[in-house]
C-alpha positions as CSV (number, residue, x, y, z in Angstrom):
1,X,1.9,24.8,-20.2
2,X,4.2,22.3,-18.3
3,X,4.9,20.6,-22.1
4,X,5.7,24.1,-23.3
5,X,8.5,24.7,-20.5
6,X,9.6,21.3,-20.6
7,X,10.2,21.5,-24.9
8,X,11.4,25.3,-24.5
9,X,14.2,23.8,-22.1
10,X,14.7,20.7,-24.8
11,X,15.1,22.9,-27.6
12,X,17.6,25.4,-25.5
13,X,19.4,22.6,-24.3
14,X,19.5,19.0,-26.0
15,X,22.7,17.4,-25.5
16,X,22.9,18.4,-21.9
17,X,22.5,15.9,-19.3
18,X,19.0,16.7,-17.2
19,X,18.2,13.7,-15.1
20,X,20.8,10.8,-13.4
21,X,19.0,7.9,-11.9
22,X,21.8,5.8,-11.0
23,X,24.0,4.6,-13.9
24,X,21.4,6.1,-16.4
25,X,22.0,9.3,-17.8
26,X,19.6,10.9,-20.1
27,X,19.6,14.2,-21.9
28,X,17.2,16.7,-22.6
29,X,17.3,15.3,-26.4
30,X,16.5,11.5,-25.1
31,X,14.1,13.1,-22.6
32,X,12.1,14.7,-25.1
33,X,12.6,11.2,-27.2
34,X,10.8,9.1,-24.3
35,X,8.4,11.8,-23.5
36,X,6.9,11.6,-27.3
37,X,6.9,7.8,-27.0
38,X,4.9,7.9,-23.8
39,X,2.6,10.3,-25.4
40,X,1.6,8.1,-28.3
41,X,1.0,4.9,-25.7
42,X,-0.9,6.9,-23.5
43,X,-3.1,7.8,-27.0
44,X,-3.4,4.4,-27.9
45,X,-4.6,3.6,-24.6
46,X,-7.6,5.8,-25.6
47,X,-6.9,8.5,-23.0
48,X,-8.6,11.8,-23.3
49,X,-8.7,15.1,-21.6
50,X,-9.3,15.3,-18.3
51,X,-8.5,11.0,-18.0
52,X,-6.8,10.3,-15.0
53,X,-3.8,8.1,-15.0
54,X,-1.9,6.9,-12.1
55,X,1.2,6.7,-11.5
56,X,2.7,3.5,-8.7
57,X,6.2,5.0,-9.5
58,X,9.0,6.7,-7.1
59,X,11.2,9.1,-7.9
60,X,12.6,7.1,-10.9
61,X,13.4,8.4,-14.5
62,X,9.9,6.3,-15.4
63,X,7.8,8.2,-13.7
64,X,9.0,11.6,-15.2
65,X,8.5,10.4,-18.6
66,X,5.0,9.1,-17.8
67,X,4.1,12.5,-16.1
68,X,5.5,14.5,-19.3
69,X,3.6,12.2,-21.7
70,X,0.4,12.2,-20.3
71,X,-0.3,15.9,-19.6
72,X,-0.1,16.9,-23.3
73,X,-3.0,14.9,-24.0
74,X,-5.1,16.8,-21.3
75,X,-4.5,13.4,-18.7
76,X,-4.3,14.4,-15.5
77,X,-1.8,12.5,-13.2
78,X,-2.1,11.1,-10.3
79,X,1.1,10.4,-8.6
80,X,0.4,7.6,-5.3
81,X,2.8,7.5,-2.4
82,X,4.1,4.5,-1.3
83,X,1.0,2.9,0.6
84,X,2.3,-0.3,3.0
85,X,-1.6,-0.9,3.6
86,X,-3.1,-2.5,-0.1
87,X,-6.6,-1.2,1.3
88,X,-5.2,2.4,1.6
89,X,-3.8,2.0,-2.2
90,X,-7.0,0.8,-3.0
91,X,-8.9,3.5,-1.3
92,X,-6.8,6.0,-3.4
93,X,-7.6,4.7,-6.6
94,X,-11.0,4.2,-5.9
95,X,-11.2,8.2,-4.7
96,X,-9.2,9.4,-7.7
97,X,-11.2,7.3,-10.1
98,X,-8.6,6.8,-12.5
99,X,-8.8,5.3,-16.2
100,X,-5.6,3.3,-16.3
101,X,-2.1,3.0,-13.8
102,X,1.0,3.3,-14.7
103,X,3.8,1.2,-12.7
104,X,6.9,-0.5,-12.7
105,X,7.6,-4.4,-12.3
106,X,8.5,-4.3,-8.5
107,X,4.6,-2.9,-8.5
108,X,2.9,-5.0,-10.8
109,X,1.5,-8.2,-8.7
110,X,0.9,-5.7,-6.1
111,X,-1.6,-3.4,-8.4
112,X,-2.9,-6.4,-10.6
113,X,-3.9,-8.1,-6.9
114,X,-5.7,-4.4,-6.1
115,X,-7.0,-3.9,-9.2
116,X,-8.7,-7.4,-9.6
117,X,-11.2,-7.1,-6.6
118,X,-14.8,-6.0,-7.8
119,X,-16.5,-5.7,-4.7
120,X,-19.3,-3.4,-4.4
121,X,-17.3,0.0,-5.4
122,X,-18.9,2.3,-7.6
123,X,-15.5,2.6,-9.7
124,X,-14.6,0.1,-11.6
125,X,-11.2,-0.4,-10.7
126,X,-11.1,-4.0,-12.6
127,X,-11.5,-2.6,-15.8
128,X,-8.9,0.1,-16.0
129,X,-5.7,-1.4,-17.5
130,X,-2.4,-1.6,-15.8
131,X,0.4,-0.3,-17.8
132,X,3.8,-1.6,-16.4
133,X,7.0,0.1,-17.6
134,X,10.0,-2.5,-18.1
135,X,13.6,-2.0,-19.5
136,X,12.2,0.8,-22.2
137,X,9.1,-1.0,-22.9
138,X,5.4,-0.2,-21.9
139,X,2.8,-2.8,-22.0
140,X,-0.3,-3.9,-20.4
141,X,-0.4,-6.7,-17.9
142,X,-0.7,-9.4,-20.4
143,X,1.8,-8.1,-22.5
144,X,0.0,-7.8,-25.7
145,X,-0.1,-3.9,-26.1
146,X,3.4,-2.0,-26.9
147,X,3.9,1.7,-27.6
148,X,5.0,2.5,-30.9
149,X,8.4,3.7,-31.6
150,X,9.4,7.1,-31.7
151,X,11.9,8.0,-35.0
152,X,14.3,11.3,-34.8
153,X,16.2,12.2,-37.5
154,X,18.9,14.2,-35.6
155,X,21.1,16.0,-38.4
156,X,24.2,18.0,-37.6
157,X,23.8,22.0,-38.3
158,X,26.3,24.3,-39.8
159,X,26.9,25.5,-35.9
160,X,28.1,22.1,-34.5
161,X,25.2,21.2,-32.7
162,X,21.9,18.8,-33.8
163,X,18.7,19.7,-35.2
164,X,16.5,17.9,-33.4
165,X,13.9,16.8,-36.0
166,X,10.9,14.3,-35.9
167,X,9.5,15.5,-32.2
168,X,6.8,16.8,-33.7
169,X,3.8,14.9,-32.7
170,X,3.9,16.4,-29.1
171,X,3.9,20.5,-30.6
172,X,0.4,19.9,-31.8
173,X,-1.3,19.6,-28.6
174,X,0.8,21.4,-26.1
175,X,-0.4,24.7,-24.8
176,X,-4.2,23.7,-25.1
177,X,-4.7,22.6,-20.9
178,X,-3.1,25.6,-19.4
179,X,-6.4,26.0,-17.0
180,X,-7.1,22.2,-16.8
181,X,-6.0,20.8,-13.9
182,X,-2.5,18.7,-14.3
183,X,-2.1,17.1,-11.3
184,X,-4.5,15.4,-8.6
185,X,-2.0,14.9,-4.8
186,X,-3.5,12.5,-2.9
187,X,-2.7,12.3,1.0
188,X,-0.4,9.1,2.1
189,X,-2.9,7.9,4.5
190,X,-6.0,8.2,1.8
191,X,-9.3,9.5,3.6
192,X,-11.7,9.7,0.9
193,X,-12.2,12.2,-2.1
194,X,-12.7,15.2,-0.3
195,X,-8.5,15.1,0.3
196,X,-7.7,15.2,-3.4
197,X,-5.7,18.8,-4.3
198,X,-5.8,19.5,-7.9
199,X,-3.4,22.0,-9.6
200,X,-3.3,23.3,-12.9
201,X,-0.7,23.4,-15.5
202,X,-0.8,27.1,-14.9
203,X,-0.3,27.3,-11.1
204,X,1.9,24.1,-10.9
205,X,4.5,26.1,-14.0
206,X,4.2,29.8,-12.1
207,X,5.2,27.6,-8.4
208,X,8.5,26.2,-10.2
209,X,9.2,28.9,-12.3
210,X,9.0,31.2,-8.7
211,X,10.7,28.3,-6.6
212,X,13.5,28.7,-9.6
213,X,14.0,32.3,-9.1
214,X,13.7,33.0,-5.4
215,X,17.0,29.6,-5.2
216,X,18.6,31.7,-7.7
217,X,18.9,28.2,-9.9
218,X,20.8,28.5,-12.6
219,X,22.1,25.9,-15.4
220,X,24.7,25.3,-12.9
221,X,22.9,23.5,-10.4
222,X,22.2,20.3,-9.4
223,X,19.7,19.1,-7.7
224,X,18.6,16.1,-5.8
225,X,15.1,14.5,-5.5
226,X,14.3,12.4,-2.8
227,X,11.5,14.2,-1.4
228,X,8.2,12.1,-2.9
229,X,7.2,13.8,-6.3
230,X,4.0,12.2,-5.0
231,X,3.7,15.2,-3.1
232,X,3.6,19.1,-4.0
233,X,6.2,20.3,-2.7
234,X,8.7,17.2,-4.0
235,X,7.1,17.8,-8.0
236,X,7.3,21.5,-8.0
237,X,10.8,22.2,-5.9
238,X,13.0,19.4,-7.7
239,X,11.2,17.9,-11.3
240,X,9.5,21.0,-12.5
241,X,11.7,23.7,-10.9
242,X,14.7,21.8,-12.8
243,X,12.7,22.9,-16.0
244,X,12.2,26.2,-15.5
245,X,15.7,26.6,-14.0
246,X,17.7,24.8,-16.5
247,X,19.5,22.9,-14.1
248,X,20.2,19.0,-13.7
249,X,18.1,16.6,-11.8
250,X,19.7,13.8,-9.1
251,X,17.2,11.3,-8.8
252,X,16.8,9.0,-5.9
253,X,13.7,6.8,-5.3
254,X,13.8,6.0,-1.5
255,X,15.2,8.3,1.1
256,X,18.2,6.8,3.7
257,X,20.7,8.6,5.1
258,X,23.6,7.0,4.0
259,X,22.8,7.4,0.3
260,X,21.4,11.1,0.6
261,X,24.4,12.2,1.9
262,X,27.1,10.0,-0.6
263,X,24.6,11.4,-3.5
264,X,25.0,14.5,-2.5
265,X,28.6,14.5,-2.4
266,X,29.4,12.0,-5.8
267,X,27.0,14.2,-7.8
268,X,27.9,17.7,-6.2
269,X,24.5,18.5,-5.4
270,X,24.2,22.5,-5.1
271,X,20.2,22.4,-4.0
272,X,18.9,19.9,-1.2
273,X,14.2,19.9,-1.0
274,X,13.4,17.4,1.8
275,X,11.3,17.6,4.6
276,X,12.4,18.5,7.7
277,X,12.1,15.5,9.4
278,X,14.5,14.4,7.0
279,X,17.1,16.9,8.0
280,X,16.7,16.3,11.5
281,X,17.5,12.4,10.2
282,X,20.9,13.7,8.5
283,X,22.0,14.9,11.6
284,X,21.3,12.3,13.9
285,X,23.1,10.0,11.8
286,X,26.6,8.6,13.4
287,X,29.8,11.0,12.5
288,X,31.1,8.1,10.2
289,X,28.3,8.1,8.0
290,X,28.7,12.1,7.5
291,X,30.7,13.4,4.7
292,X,32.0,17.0,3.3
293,X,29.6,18.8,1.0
294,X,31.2,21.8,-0.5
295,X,29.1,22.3,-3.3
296,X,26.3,22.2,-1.4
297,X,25.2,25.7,-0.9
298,X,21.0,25.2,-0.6
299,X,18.9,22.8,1.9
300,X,15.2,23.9,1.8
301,X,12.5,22.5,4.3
302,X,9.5,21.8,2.6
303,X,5.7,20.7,3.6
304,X,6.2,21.9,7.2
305,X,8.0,24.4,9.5
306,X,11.2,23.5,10.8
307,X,12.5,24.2,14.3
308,X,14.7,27.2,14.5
309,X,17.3,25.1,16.7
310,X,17.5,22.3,14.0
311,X,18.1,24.6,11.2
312,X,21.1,26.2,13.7
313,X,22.3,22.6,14.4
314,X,22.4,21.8,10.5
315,X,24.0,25.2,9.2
316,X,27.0,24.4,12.2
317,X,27.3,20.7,11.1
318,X,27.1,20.6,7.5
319,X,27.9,24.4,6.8
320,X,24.7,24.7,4.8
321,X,21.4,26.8,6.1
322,X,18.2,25.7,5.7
323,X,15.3,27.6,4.2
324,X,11.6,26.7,4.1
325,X,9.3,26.6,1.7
């Protein structure tokens, strides 16, 4: 159900720009592109319904085309926070009991280190293969496994615009998990199995597509992720909810207050998830580092309640009130 959305919003809208990570742009056309390609690596990496990948990625324009290419295949994916502790990272592989990682060279001697120890789990964490995604190329550790390549035939129509053809592959399996579950959250500090929260495509696609409606999103929009799509609230209220919204995607992979609030000004971010914490951050930060943000017309406080006096303080500093969520 999340591929459905997701090609609905390709199809309605391929030339349009829907994520910016930095200097890379990418539109829903070379979205969808990647998204097939991922699909057919995860395949050849033998992954079947109900497999669970993870994902050792931030908010980065890898991890969304891991997450899209995996689920049509029935994988379920588990996106990690950022554990400082190798032991916790450990401890949340070994509760998720995953079939393969997914990662990104920064992450890669730090996984193949975790992945390595035997010990006396009953997972076999040293068997599962470590996928690392590099400059537009997947490959296993030892670099002897590449995804195949993805050809579109993109053809101009008699209306001006392209006919997307050759993403076929991923129409044949879409719409067949919408009860399985999509995505396993783990908690950052990783206490055991018991913690894991699964969702399904179902409840994870009617969450966005309400988020979506209730911010009045519109194609419009623009809206920046920093808030962990390792959590709930950071996957449904930026990634997914740009999908059902039709709107455009800010990505940025570590939160500091000096690039939250120059990102939200350079990009003209309309729509603002974070915590609250986060928020209470933005305003303790010195005056020089504050800028204006007149496109800014949504902040929404999500994972926790906020304090009535910091959402006061924010709406007279920056103009903008805060919501929860």
């Amino acid at each position: 159900m999340i591929s459905q959305l997701f090609n609905r919003a390709a199809h309605k809208h391929g030339e349009r720009t829907v994520l910016v990570d930095g200097e890379r742009h990418m539109t829903y056309f070379e979205l969808q592109v990647y998204v097939e390609w991922s699909a057919r690596y995860f395949q050849s990496l033998g992954i079947q319904p109900g497999h669970r990948i993870a994902i050792y990625i931030p908010n980065r324009h890898e991890f969304v085309i891991s997450l899209l290419g995996m689920l049509p295949l029935g994988g379920v994916a588990v996106p990690l926070p950022q554990y400082d502790d190798p032991g916790e990272l450990r401890a949340a592989l070994l509760a998720a009991k995953v079939h393969a990682v997914i990662t990104i060279p920064p992450y890669r001697e730090l996984l193949a280190a975790v992945l390595s120890q035997q010990g006396k789990a009953e997972w076999p964490l040293h068997k599962i293969p470590l996928a690392v995604f590099e400059e537009d190329n997947i490959a296993t550790a030892n670099g002897t496994l590449s995804p195949p390549e993805v050809k579109v035939n993109v053809a101009a129509a008699s209306n001006g615009e392209h006919d997307r053809a050759g993403i076929g592959f991923l129409s044949n399996l879409v719409g067949r998990f919408d009860e399985h579950t999509a995505v396993l959250f783990l908690p950052s500090d990783s206490r055991g199995a018991q913690t894991l929260k699964p969702f399904t495509h179902r409840a994870l696609v009617e969450a966005a597509e309400n988020f979506a409606r209730s911010s009045q999103m519109t194609a419009d929009d623009c809206i920046l992720a920093v808030l962990p799509f390792a959590q709930a609230a950071g996957l449904i209220t930026s990634l997914l909810a740009v999908i059902a919204g039709d709107a455009k995607l800010i990505l940025l992979p570590h939160f500091e207050e000096a690039s939250v609030v120059e990102a939200l000004a350079r990009e003209r971010v309309t729509i603002y998830p974070d915590l609250p914490a986060r928020f209470d951050r933005l305003l303790a930060a010195p005056a020089d580092r504050r800028r204006a943000l007149p496109s800014l017309r949504l902040c929404i406080a999500a994972g926790a309640s906020m304090a009535p006096e910091s959402k006061q303080n924010f709406l007279r500093e920056f103009g903008v009130a805060v919501q929860s969520w």
